[in-house]
C-alpha positions, 0 to 999 in steps of 0.5 A: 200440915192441915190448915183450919178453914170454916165450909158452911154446908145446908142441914141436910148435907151436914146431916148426911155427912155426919151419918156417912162418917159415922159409918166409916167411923171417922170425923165429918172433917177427914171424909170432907178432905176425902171427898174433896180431893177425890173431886179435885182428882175427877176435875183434873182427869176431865181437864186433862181427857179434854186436853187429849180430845183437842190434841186429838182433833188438832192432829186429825186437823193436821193430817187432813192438811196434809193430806189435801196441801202436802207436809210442811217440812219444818226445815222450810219453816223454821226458814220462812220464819227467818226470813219474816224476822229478818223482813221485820228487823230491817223495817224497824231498823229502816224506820227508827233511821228515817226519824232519826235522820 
């Protein structure tokens, strides 16, 4: 469903768009939604190449820690994690019955 919205464009601009559709004969409007999904098309595959680059650096960040401490097991994780919520429950129950008390 296409939906009506008003663009102002610069004379020079609406004039060469007018002569591009008039090439391709088809109205200025169609090459307009051509051209802008095919800019939105670019923007998201730059978006998404620049995604990649920064995963891209965090594993080389990773492998170079690893590298130079050792891997991180995640079982040993996952328990470290445990235990620092477990340290966090017990100081929040500890301190909600100390002003209760």
């Amino acid at each position: 469903m296409l939906v009506r919205t008003q663009v102002l464009f610069d004379e020079d601009t609406l004039r060469k768009l007018k002569v591009a559709a008039k090439k391709q004969e088809r109205s200025v409007s169609d090459l307009v939604r051509e051209l802008v999904e095919s800019g939105l098309e670019n923007q998201r595959q730059q978006d998404l190449q620049q995604l990649e680059a920064a995963l891209a650096q965090l594993r080389q960040i990773r492998e170079a820690n690893a590298a130079k401490y050792g891997e991180v097991e995640p079982d040993l994780l996952e328990k470290v994690r445990e235990e620092r919520g477990r340290e966090i429950e017990d100081l929040l129950w500890n301190s909600s019955s100390s002003t209760q008390g």
